[in-house]
C-alpha positions in Angstrom: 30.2 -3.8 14.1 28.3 -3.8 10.5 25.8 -1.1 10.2 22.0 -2.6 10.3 20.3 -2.4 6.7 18.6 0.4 5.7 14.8 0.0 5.9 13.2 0.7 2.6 9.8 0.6 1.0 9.2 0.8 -2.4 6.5 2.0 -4.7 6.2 0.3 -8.1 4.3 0.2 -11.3 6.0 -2.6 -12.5 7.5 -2.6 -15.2 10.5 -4.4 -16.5 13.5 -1.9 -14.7 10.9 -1.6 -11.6 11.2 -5.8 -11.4 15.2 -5.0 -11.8 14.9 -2.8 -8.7 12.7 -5.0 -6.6 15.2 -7.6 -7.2 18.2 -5.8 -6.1 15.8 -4.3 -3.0 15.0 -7.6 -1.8 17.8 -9.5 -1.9 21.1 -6.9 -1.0 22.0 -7.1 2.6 22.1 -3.5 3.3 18.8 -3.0 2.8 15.4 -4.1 4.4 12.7 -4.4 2.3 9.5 -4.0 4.5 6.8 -3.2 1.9 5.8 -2.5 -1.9 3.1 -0.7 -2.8 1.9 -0.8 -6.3 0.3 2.1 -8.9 -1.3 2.5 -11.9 1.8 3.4 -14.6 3.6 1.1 -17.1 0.6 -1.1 -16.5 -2.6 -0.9 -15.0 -2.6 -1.8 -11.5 -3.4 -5.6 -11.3 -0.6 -6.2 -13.5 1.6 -4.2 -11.7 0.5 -6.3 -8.6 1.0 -9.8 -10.3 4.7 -8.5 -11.7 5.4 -7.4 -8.6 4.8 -10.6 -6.8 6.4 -12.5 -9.6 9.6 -10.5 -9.1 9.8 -10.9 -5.3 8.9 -14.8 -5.2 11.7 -15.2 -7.6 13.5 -13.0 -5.0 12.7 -15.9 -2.2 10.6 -12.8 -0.5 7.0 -14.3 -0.2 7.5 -12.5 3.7 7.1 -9.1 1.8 3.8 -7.1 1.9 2.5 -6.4 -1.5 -0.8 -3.8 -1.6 -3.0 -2.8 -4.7 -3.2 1.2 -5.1 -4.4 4.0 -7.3 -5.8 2.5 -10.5 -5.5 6.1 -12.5 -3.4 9.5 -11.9 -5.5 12.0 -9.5 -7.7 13.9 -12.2 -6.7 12.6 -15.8 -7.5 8.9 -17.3 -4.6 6.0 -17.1 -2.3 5.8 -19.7 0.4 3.1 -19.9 3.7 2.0 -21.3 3.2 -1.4 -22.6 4.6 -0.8 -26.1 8.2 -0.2 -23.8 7.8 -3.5 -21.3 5.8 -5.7 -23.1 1.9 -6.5 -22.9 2.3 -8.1 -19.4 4.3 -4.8 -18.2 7.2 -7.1 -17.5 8.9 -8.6 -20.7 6.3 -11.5 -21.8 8.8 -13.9 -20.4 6.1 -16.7 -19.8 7.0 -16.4 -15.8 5.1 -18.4 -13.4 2.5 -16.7 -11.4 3.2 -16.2 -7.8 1.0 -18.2 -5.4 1.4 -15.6 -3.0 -1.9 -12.9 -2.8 -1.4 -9.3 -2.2 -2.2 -7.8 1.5 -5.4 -7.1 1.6 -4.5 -3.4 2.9 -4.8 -0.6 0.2 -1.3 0.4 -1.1 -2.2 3.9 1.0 -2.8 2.0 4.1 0.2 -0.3 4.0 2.5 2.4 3.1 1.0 4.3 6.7 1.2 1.3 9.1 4.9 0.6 7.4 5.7 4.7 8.4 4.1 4.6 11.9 5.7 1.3 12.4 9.3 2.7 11.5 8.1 5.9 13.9 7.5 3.8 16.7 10.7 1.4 16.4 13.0 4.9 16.1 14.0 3.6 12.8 12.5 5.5 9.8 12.6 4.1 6.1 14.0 5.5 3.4 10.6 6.0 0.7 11.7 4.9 -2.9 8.9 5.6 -5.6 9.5 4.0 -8.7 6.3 5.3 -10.0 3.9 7.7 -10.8 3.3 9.4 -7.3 0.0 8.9 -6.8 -0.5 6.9 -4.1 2.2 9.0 -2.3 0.8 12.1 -2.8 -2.7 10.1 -1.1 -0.1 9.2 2.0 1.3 12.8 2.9 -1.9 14.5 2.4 -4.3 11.9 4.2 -1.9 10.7 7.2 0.9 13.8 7.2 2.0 12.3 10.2 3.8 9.7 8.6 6.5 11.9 8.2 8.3 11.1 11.4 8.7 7.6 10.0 10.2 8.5 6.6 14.1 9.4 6.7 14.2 10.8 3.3 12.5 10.2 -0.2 14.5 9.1 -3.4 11.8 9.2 -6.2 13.1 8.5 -9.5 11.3 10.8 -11.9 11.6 14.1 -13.6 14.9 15.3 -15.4 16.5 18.8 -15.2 17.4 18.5 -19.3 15.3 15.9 -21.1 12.0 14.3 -21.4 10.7 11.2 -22.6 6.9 11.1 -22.7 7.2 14.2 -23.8 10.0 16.4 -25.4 9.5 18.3 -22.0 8.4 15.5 -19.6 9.5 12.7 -17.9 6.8 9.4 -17.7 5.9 8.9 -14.1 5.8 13.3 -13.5 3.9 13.2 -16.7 1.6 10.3 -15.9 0.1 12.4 -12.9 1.7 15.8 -12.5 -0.7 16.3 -9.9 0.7 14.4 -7.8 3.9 14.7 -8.1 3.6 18.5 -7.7 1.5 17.7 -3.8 4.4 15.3 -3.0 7.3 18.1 -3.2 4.6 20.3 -1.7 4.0 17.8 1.1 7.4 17.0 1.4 8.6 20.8 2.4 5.8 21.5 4.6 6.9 17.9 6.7 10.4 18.2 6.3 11.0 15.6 4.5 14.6 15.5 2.3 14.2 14.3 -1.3 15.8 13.1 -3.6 15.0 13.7 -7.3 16.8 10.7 -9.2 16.2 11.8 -13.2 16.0 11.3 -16.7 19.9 13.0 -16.5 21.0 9.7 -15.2 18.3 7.5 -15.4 20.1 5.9 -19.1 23.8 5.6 -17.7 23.8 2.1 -15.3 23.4 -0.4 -18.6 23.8 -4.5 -18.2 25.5 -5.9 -21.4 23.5 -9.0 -23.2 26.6 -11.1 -22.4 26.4 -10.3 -18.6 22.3 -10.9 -18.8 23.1 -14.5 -20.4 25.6 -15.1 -17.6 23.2 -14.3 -15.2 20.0 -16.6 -17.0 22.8 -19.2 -17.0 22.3 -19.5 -12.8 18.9 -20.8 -13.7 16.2 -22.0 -11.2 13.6 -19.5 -12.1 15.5 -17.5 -9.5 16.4 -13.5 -8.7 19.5 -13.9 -11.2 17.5 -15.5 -13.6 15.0 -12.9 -14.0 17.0 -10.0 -13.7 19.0 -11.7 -16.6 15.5 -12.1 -19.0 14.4 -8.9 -18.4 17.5 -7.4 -19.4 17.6 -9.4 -22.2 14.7 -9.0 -23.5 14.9 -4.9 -23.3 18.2 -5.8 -25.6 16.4 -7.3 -27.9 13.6 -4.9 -28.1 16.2 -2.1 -28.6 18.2 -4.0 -30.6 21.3 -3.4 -28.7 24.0 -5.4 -27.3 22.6 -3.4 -23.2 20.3 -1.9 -21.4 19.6 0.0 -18.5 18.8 -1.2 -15.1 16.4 2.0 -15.1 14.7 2.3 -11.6 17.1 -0.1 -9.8 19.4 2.5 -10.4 18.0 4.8 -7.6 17.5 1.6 -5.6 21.5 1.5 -5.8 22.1 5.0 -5.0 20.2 4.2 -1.4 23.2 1.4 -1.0 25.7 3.2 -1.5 24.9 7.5 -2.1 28.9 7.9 -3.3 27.2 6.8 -7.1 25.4 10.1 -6.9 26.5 13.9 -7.4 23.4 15.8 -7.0 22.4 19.6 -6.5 20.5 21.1 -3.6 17.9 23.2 -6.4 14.2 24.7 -6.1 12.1 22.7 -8.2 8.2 23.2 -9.4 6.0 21.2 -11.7 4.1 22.5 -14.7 0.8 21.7 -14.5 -0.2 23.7 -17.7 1.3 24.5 -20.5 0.5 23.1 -24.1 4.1 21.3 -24.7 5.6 21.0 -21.0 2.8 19.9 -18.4 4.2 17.5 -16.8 7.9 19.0 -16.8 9.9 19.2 -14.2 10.8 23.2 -13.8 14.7 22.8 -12.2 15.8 26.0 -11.3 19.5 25.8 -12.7 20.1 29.6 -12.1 22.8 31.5 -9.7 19.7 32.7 -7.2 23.1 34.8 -5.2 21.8 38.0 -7.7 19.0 40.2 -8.8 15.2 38.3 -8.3 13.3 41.4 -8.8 12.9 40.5 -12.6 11.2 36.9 -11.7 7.5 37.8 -11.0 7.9 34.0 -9.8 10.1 33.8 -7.0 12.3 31.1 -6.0 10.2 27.5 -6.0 9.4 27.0 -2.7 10.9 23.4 -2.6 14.2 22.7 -2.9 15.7 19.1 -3.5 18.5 17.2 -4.3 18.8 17.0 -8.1 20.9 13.9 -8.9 23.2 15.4 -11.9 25.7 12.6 -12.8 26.1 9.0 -11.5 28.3 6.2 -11.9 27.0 4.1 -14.1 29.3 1.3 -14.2 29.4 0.8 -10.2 25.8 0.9 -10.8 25.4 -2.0 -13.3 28.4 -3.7 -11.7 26.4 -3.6 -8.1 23.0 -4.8 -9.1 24.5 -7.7 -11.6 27.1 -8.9 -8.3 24.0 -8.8 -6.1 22.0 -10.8 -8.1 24.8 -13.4 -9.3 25.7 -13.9 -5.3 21.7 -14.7 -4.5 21.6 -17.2 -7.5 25.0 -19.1 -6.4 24.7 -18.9 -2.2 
């Protein structure tokens, strides 16, 4: 007997790698997508909710519950990364619009009845935020007892190593650190495992441009089709002959967690600092010895740290998933 899918919600700021992971999400048969909320990030919110309808119609998931969120991080003002994806936030392709509307339920409010649902069916989801962590940080804080519908949370942000907004920080920990400190908070008080998925391996599952053109090449303004634009036209920015899958890449890791070595580590988030607010503070230390010289302590929050992943499977499992939608 086949194991059911997993169910999965997603939070998004889409974003050309967030569309990339909504495709694969929606369309691989392990998984059952049951809800996408949307946030304030690469683009303001009501693009982030047009992309992200874009990206599931061409997905053939109209069926999918799609809610507007937080418009801006907790205490500082939006920022945005449209120089990366493109003035639209997902690649100026020229896509149709989706005639589907959003649910009329705030992202915060979809994401609870989507928990307590899973609660009630004995099935919990597995959380995936894409995104600045704002509107999760609003979940665990205003309805705490969602936590006996969430299996486990794999958020891609952070980095043990590297930044990228900054030198020291990551984008979606940068864009509201705020939040994402009150979502590891949160998570330890409700004992909820996470799973930090990085900068450290963010880069390694990259498309080719001759893999993107075979997957255009299905045509019919479909899943394949997109996928294959978007990671076209992040070649072409970059000038290179690939490019990452980005978020999709922790999307993957909830298909099949083999991809991923990760560490069990404490973990804190600087919320000061002139040159790292915003950084992820991964304790990479041997705590078996001395603490007495740390007038910190051990981070109260431990998670697991993704270190390494298999990029190839990666890439190889999002392009199959996509090419088998476009030619069923």
């Amino acid at each position: 007997m086949e194991d059911a899918p997993i169910p999965i919600v997603l939070d998004v700021d889409t974003g050309v790698d967030d569309a990339c992971a909504l495709l694969l999400a929606a369309t691989h048969p392990g998984l059952d997508l049951r809800a996408v909320s949307c946030v304030g990030g690469n683009a303001p919110v009501d693009d982030v909710v047009r992309n992200t309808l874009v990206a599931l119609e061409a997905a053939g998931r109209r069926d999918v519950p799609v809610a507007r969120g937080a418009d801006r991080p907790l205490l500082e003002k939006a920022v945005d990364a449209r120089h990366v994806h493109g003035d639209d936030g997902m690649g100026e392709l020229g896509w149709p619009t989706a005639p589907t509307p959003a649910d009329p339920r705030h992202a915060v409010e979809l994401l609870r009845d989507a928990c307590r649902s899973a609660a009630h069916d004995g099935m919990p989801v597995t959380l995936v935020p894409l995104a600045p962590l704002t509107n999760i940080a609003l979940l665990l804080r205003t309805y705490p007892e969602v936590a006996q519908g969430i299996s486990r949370i794999v958020f891609m942000g952070g980095a043990a190593n590297v930044g990228n907004a900054t030198a020291s920080a990551e984008f979606n920990v940068f864009h509201d650190p705020e939040a994402a400190a009150v979502v590891l908070d949160a998570a330890g008080d409700l004992g909820i495992d996470v799973i930090m998925y990085g900068l450290d391996v963010f880069y390694d599952p990259v498309v080719t441009r001759a893999a993107a053109t075979e997957l255009v090449a299905v045509g019919g303004r479909g899943a394949a089709e997109l996928g294959g634009r978007l990671i076209t036209f992040q070649c072409n920015r970059l000038d290179r002959d690939s490019a990452t899958i980005g978020d999709a890449g922790a999307v993957c890791a909830v298909i099949d967690p083999t991809l991923l070595t990760t560490r069990p580590l404490p973990i804190r988030v600087e919320l000061a600092g002139t040159w790292s607010r915003g950084r992820t503070i991964v304790d990479l230390r041997d705590w078996s010895g001395d603490l007495a010289h740390d007038p910190h302590g051990e981070a109260p929050t431990r998670v697991e740290v993704a270190m390494d992943v298999d990029g190839p499977r990666c890439a190889e499992l999002w392009r199959q998933t996509l090419l088998s939608v476009g030619r069923a």
